[in-house]
C-alpha positions as a Markdown table, in Angstrom:
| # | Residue | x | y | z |
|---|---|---|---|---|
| 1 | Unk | 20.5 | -54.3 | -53.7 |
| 2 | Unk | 20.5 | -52.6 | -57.1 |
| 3 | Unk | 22.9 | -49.6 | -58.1 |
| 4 | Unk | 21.9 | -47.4 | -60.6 |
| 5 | Unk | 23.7 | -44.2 | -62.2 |
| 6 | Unk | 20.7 | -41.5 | -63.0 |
| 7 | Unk | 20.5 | -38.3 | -65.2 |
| 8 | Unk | 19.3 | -35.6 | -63.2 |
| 9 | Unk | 18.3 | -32.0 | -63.6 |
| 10 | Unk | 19.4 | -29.5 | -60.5 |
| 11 | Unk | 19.6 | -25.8 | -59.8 |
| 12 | Unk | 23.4 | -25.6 | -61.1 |
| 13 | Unk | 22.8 | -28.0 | -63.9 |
| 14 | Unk | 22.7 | -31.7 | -65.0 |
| 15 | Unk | 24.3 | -33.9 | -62.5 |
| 16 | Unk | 25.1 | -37.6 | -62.6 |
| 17 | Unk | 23.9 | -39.2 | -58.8 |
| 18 | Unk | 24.7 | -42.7 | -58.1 |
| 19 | Unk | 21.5 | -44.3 | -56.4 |
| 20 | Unk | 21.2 | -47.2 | -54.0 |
| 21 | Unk | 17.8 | -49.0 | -53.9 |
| 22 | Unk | 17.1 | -52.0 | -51.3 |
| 23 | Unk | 13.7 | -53.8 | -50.0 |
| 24 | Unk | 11.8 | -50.5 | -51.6 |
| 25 | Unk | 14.2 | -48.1 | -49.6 |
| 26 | Unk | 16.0 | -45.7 | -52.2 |
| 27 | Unk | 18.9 | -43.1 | -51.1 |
| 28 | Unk | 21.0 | -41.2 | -53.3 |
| 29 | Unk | 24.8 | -41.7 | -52.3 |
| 30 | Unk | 27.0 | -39.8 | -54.0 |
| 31 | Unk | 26.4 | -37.0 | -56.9 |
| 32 | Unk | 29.1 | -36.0 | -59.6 |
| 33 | Unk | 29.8 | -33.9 | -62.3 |
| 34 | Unk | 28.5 | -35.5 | -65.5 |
| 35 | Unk | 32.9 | -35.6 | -67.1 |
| 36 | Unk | 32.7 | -37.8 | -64.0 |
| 37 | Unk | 31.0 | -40.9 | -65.1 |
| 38 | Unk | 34.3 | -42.7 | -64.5 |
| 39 | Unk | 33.9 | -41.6 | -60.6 |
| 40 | Unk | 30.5 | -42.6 | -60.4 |
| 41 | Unk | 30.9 | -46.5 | -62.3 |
| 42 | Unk | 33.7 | -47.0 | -60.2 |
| 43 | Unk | 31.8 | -46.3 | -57.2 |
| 44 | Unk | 28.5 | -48.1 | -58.4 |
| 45 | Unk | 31.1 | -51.3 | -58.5 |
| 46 | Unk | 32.1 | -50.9 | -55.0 |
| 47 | Unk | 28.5 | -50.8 | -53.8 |
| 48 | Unk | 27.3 | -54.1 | -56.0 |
| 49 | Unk | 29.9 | -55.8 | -53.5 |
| 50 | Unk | 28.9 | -53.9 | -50.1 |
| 51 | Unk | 26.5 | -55.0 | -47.5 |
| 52 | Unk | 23.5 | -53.3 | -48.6 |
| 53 | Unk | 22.8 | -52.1 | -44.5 |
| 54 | Unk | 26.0 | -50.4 | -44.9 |
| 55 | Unk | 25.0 | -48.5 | -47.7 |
| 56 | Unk | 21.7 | -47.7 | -47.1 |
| 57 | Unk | 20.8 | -46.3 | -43.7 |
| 58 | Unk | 17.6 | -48.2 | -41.6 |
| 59 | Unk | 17.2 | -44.9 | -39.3 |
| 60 | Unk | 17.6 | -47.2 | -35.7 |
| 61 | Unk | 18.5 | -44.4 | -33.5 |
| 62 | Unk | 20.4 | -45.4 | -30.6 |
| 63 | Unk | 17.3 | -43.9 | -28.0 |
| 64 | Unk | 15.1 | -46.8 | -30.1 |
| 65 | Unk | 18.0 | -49.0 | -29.9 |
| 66 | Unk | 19.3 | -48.5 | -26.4 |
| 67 | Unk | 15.6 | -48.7 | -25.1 |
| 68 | Unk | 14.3 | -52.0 | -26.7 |
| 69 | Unk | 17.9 | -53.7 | -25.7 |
| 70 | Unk | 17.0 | -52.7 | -21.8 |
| 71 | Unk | 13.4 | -54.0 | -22.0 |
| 72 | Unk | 15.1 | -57.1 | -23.0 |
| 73 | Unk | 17.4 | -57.3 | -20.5 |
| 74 | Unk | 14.9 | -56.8 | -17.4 |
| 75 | Unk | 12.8 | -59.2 | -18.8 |
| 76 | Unk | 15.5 | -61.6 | -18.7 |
| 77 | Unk | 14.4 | -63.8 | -16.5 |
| 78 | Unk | 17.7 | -66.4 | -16.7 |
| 79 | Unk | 19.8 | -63.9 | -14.6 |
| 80 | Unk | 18.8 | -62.3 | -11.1 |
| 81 | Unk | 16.9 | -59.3 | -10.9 |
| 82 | Unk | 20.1 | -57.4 | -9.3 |
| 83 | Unk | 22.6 | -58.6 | -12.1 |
| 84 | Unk | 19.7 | -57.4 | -15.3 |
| 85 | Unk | 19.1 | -53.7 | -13.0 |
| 86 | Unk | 22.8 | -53.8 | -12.7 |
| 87 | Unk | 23.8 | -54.5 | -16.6 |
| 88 | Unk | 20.6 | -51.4 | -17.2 |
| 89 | Unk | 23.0 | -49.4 | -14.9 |
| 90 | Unk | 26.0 | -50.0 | -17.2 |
| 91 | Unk | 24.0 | -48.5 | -20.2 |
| 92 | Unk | 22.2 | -45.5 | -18.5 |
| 93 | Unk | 25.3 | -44.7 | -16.4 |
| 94 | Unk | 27.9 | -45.5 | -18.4 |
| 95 | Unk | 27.2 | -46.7 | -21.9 |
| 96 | Unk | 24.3 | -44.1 | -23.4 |
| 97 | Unk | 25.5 | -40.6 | -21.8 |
| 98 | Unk | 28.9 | -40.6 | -24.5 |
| 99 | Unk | 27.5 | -41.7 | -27.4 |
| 100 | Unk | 27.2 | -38.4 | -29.7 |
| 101 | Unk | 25.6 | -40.6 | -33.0 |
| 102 | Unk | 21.7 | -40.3 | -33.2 |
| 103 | Unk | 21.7 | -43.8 | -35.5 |
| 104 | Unk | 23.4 | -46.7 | -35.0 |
| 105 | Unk | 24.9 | -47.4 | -38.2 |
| 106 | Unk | 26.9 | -44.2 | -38.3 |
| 107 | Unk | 28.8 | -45.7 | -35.1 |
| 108 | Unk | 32.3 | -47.5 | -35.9 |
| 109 | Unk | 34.7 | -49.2 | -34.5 |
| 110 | Unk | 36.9 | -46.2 | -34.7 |
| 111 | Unk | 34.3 | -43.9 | -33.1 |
| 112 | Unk | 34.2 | -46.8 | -30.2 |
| 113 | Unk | 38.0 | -46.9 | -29.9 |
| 114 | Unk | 39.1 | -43.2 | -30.1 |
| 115 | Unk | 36.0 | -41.7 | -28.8 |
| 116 | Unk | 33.4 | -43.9 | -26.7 |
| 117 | Unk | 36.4 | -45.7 | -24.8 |
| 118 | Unk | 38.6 | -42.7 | -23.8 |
| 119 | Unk | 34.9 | -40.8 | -22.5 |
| 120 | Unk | 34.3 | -44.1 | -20.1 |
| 121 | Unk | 37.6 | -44.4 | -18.7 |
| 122 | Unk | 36.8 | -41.3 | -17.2 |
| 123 | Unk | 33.7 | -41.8 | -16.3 |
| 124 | Unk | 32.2 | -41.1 | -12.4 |
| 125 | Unk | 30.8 | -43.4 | -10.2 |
| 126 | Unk | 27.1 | -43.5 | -9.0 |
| 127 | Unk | 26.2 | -43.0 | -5.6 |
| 128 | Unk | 23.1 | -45.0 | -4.4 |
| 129 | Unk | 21.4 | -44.1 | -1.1 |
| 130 | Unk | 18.2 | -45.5 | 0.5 |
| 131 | Unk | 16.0 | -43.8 | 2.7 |
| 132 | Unk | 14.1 | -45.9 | 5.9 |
| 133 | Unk | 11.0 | -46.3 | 3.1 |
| 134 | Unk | 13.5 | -48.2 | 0.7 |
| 135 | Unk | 12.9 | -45.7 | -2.2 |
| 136 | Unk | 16.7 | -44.3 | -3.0 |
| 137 | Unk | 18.4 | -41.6 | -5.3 |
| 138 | Unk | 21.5 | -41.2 | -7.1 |
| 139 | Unk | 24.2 | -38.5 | -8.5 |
| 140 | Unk | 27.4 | -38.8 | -9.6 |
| 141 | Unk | 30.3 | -38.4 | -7.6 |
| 142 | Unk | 33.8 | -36.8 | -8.1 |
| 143 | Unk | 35.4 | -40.5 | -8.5 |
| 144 | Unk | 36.2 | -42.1 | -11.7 |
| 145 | Unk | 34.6 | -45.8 | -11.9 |
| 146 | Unk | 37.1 | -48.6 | -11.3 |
| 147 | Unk | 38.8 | -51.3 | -13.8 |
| 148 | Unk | 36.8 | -53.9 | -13.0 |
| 149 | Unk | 33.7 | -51.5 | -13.8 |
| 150 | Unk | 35.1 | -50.4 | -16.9 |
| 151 | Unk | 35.7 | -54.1 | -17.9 |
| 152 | Unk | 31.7 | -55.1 | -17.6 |
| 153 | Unk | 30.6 | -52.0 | -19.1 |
| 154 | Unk | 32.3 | -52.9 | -22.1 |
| 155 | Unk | 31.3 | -56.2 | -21.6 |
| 156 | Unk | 27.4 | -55.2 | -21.8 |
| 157 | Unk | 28.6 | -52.8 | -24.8 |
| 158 | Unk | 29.7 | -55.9 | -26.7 |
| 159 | Unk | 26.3 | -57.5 | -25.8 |
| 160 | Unk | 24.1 | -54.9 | -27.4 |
| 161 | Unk | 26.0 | -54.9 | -30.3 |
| 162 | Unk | 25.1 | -58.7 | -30.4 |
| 163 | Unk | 21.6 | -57.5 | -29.7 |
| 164 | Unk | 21.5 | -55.3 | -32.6 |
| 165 | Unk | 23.1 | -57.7 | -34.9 |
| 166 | Unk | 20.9 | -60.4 | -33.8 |
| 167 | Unk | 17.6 | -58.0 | -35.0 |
| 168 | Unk | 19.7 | -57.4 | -38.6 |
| 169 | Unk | 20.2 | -53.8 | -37.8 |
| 170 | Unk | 23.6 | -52.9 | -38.8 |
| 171 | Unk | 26.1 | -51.6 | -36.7 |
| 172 | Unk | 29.9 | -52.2 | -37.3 |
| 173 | Unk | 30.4 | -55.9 | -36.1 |
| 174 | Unk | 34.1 | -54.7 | -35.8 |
| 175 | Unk | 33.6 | -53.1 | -32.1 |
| 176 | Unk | 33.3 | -56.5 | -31.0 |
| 177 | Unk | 37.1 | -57.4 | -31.8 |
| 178 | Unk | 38.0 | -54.3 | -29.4 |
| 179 | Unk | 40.1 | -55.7 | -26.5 |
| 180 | Unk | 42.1 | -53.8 | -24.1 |
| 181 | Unk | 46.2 | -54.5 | -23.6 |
| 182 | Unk | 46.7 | -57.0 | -21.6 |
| 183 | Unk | 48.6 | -55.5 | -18.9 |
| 184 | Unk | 45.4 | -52.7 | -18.4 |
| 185 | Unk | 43.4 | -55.2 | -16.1 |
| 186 | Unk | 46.6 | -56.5 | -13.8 |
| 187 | Unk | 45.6 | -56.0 | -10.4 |
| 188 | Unk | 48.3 | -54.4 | -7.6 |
| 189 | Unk | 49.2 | -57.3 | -5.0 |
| 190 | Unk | 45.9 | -57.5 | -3.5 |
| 191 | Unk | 46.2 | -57.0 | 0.3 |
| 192 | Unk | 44.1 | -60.1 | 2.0 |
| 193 | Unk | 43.1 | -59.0 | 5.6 |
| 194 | Unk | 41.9 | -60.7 | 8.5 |
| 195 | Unk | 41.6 | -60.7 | 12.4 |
| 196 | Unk | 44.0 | -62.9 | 14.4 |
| 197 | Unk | 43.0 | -66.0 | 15.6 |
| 198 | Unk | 43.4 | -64.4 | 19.7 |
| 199 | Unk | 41.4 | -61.3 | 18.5 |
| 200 | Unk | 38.5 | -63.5 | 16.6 |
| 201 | Unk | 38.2 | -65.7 | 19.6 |
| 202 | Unk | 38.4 | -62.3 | 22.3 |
| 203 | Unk | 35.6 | -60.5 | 19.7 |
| 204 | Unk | 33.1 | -63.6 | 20.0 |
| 205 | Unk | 33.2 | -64.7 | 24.0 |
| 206 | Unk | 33.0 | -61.0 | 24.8 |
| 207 | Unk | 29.8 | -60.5 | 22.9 |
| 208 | Unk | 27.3 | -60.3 | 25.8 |
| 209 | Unk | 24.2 | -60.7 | 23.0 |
| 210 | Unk | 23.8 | -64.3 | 22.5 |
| 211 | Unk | 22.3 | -62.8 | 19.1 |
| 212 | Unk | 25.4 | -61.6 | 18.1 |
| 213 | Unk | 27.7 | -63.5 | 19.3 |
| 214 | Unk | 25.6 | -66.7 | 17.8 |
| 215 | Unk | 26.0 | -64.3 | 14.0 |
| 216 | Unk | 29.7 | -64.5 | 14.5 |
| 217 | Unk | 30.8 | -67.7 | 15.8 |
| 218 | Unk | 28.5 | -69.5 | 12.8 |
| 219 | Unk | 30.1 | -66.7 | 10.2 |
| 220 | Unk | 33.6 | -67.5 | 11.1 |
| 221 | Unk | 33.3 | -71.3 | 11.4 |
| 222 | Unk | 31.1 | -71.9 | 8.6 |
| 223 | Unk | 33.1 | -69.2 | 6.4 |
| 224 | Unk | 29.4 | -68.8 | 4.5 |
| 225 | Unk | 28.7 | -65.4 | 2.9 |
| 226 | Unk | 26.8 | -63.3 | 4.6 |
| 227 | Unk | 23.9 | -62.8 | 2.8 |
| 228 | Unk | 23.8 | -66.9 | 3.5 |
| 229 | Unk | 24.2 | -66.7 | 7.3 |
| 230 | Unk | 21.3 | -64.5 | 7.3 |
| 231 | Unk | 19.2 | -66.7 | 5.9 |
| 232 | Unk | 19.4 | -69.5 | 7.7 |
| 233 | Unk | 16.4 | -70.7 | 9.2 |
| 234 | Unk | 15.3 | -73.2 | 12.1 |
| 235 | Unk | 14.5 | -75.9 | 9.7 |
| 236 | Unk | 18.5 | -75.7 | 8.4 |
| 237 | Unk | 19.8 | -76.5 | 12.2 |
| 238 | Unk | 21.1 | -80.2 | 12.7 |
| 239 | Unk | 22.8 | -81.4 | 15.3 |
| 240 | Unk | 26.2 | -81.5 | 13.5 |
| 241 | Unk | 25.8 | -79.0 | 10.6 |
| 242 | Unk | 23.9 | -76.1 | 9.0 |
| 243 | Unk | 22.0 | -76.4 | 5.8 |
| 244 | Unk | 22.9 | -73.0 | 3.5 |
| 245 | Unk | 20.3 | -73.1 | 0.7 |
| 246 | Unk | 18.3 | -69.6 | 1.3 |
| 247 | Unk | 20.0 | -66.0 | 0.7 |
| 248 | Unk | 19.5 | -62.1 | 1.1 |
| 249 | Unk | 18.9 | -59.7 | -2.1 |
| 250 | Unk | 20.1 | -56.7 | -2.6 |
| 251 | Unk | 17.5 | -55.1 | -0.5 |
| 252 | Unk | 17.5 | -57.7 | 2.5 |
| 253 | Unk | 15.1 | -59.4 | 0.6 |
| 254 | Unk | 14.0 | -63.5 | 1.6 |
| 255 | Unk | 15.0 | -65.6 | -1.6 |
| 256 | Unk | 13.6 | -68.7 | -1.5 |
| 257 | Unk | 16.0 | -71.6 | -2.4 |
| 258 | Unk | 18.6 | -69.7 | -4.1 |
| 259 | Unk | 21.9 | -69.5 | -3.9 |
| 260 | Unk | 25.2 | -68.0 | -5.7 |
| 261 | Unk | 26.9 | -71.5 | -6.1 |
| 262 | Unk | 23.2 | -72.9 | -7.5 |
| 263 | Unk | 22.9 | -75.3 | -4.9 |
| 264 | Unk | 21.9 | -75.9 | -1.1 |
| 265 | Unk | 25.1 | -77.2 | 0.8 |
| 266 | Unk | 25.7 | -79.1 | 4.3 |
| 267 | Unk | 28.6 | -77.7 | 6.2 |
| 268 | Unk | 29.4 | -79.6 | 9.6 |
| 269 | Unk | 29.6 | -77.5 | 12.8 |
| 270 | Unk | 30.9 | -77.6 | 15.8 |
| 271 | Unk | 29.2 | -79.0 | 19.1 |
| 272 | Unk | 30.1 | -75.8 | 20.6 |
| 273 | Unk | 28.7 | -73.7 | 17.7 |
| 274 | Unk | 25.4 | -76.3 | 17.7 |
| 275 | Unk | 25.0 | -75.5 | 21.5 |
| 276 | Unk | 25.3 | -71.7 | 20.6 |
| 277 | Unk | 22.8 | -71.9 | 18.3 |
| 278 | Unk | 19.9 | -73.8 | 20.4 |
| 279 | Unk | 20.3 | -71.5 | 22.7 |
| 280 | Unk | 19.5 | -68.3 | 21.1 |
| 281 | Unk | 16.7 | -70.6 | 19.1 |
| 282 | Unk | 15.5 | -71.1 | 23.0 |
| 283 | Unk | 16.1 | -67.6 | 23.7 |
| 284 | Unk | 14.7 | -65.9 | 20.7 |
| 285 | Unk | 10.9 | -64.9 | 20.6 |
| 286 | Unk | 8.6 | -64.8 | 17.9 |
| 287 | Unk | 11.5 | -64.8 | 15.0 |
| 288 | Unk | 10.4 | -63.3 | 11.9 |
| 289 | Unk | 8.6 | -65.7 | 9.7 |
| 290 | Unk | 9.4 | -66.2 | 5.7 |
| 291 | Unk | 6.4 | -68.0 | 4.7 |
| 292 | Unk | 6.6 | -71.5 | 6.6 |
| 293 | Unk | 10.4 | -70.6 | 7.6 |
| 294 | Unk | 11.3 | -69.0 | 10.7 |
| 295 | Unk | 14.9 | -67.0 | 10.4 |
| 296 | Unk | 17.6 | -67.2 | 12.9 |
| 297 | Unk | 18.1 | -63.7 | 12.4 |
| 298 | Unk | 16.1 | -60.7 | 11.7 |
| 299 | Unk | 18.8 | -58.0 | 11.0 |
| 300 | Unk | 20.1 | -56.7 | 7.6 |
| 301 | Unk | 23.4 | -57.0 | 6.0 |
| 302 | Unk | 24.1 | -53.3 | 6.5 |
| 303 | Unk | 23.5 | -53.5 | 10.3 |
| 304 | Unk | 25.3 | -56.7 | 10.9 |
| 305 | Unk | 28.4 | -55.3 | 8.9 |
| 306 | Unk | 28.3 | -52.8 | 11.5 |
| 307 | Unk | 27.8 | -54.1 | 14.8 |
| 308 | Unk | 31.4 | -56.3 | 14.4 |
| 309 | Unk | 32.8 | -53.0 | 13.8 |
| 310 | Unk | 31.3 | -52.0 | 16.9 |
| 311 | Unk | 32.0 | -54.8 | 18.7 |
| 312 | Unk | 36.0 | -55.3 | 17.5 |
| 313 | Unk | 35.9 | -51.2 | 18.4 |
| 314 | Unk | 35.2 | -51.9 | 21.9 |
| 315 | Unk | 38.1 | -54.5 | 22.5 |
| 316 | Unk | 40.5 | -52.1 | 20.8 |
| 317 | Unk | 40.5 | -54.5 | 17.6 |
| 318 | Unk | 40.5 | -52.5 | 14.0 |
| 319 | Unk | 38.3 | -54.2 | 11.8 |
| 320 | Unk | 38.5 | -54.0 | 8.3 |
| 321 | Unk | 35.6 | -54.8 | 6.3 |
| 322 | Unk | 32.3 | -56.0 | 7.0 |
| 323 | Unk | 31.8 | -59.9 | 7.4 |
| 324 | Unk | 34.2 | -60.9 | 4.7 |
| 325 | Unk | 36.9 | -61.2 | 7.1 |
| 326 | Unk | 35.1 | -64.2 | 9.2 |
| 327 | Unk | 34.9 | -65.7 | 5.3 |
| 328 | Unk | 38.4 | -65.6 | 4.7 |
| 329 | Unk | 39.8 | -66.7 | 8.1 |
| 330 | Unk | 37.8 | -69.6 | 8.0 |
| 331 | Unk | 38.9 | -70.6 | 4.5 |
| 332 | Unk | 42.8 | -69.2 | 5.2 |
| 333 | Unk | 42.4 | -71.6 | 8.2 |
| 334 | Unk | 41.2 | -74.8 | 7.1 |
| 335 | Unk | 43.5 | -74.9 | 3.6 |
| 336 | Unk | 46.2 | -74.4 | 6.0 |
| 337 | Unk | 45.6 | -77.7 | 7.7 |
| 338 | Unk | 45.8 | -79.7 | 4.6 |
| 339 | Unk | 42.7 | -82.0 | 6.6 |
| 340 | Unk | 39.6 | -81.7 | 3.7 |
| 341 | Unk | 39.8 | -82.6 | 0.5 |
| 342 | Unk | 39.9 | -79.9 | -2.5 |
| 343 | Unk | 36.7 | -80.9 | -3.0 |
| 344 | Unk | 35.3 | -81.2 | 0.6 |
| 345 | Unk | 36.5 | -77.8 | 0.8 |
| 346 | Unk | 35.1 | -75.7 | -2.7 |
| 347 | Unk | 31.5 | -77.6 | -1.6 |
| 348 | Unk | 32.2 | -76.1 | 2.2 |
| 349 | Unk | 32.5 | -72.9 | 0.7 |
| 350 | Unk | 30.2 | -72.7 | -2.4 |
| 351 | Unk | 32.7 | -72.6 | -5.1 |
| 352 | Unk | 33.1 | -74.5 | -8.2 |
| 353 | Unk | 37.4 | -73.6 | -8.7 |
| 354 | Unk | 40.4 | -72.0 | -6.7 |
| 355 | Unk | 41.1 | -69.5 | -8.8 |
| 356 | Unk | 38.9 | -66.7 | -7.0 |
| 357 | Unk | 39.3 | -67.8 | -3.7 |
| 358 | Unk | 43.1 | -68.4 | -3.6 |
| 359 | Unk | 43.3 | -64.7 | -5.0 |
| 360 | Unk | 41.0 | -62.8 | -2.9 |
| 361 | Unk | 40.3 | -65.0 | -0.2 |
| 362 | Unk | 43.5 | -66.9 | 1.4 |
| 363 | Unk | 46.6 | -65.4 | 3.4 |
| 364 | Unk | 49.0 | -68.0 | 4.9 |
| 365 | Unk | 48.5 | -68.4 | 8.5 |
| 366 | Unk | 51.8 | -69.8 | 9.0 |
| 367 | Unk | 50.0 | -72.7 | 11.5 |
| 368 | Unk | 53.2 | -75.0 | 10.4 |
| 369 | Unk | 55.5 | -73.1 | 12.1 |
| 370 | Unk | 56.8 | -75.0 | 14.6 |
| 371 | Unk | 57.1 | -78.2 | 12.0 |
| 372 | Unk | 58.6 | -75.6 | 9.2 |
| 373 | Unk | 61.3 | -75.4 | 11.5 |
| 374 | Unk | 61.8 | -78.7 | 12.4 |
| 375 | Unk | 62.4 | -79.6 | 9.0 |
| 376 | Unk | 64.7 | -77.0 | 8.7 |
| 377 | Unk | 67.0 | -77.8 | 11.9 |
| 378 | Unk | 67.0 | -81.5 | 10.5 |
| 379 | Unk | 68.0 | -80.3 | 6.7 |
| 380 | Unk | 71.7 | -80.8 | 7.2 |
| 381 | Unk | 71.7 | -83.0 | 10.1 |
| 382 | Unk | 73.0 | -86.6 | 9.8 |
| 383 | Unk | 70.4 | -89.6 | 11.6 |
């Protein structure tokens, strides 16, 4: 970048303007009175040692900006296809709307801190409905988005910085050091429901469909998520266990050999659950084919979520949640018994750590009861 201090005639005399010339772009910066040549060398020094993209402006507007980083990102093919429409949503809901600057070098850090960050936090959430054709709408609601939402859109902010920085179009590198206090993400004492035992049990011998009841009793023994139990097709039935490798999308869609935890996983059942499950494969007719795979169950996550409802409704149960619950009791239930391994246990379940499902996932049982106080009648006493 060269810096030069030029002569110039203008309408109210001879002026002194400091210009700035870089890969055959030239832009005047500054223009002084001509008793200012002081001024104007002093800033021509402090441009020699400046990034020339700070000084000179490339014209990216965000719109060019904002619209070749979401291409990108749907064309990403290393994530899913609901994770790259999900981070689009963050930038079209959340990210673009409060962003007042038409280029991107003319946003700073202190435009993202004082400005851009105060405008999300009270951002509303989206609303997304389907119709029976699958097509869908959405509109804001009168609800301000959630931490955790706030957290990722931030997240996705960061990464189109990166983006931009990446293509060597300048935009302050310093928004990346933003971080929020650390006490602004701490969760409340998060309140980890689940059916009793009695009720569980009541809920799946009263179900008179064998369909049903065949959905619950392998959702609360496996502990599988649900988009898993759905999938699960005749050629996953042993005699002793269920083979998870197949899930539902986001709209009930068949994927093939894909899982969240990467991987296909065996989880032993019980004979009672095995005999459950022949039967409703003797039962069923023609069950709905995914290429060479025929499903145990043709129904969608949104209908399954609420027939339990409908079924705890009618035993005077209060259900909470859609099939979550069956995933927690079975997990709550088998730590408690201190019988599997850590390990046998995170590949039962599909996870790689406790950390996410000791937090949202267990709630003590207290199946040591009896022994608990045993040991405490016996504290003090002499053998």
């Amino acid at each position: 970048m060269k810096i030069h201090i030029l002569k110039v005639d203008r309408s109210d005399g001879k002026k002194l303007v400091v210009q700035a010339i870089h890969n055959k772009t030239k832009q005047n910066i500054e223009t002084f009175e001509l008793y200012e040549k002081h001024k104007a060398k002093a800033l021509k020094r402090k441009l020699e040692d400046m990034d020339p993209n700070k000084v000179i402006s490339q014209g990216v507007s965000f719109d060019n900006a904002f619209g070749q980083y979401k291409e990108y990102v749907l064309n990403n093919e290393l994530i899913t296809e609901e994770t790259r429409l999900l981070n689009v949503g963050y930038v079209n809901n959340h990210i673009q709307p409060y962003i007042d600057e038409k280029t991107i070098d003319q946003f700073t850090a202190g435009i993202f801190k004082e400005t851009y960050i105060p405008r999300l936090l009270k951002s509303k959430r989206i609303q997304v409905k389907f119709d029976h054709n699958g097509q869908y709408t959405r509109k804001r609601i009168d609800k301000v988005i959630g931490k955790k939402t706030v957290k990722e859109t931030v997240g996705e902010f960061k990464k189109f910085i990166k983006y931009c920085l990446d293509k060597d179009w300048y935009i302050d590198p310093k928004i990346l050091n933003f971080s929020f206090p650390k006490t602004f993400f701490r969760e409340k004492v998060i309140d980890v429901w689940m059916p009793d035992t009695q009720d569980l049990i009541k809920i799946i011998n009263a179900e008179k469909q064998l369909k049903l009841r065949c959905l619950y009793q392998l959702a609360a023994e496996t502990g599988a998520r649900l988009n898993e139990v759905l999938c699960v097709t005749y050629e996953d039935v042993e005699d002793d266990c269920i083979y998870f490798r197949h899930s539902v999308g986001k709209w009930n869609q068949f994927r093939k050999d894909f899982l969240k935890s990467g991987s296909r996983r065996r989880v032993e059942i019980s004979p009672s659950l095995s005999q459950l499950i022949r039967s409703w494969m003797q039962q069923q007719v023609l069950p709905k084919r995914e290429g060479k795979y025929r499903k145990l169950f043709n129904i969608t996550k949104k209908t399954a979520a609420k027939k339990i409802k409908q079924s705890a409704l009618k035993l005077g149960i209060k259900w909470r949640g859609g099939f979550a619950p069956f995933r927690k009791f079975s997990y709550s239930y088998l730590r408690d018994q201190k019988v599997f391994t850590d390990k046998q246990i995170l590949d039962r379940y599909g996870w790689t750590n406790f950390k996410t499902p000791d937090r949202w996932y267990y709630k003590d049982l207290d199946t040591n009861k009896q022994e608990r106080f045993a040991a405490i009648n016996n504290l003090l006493t002499e053998e």
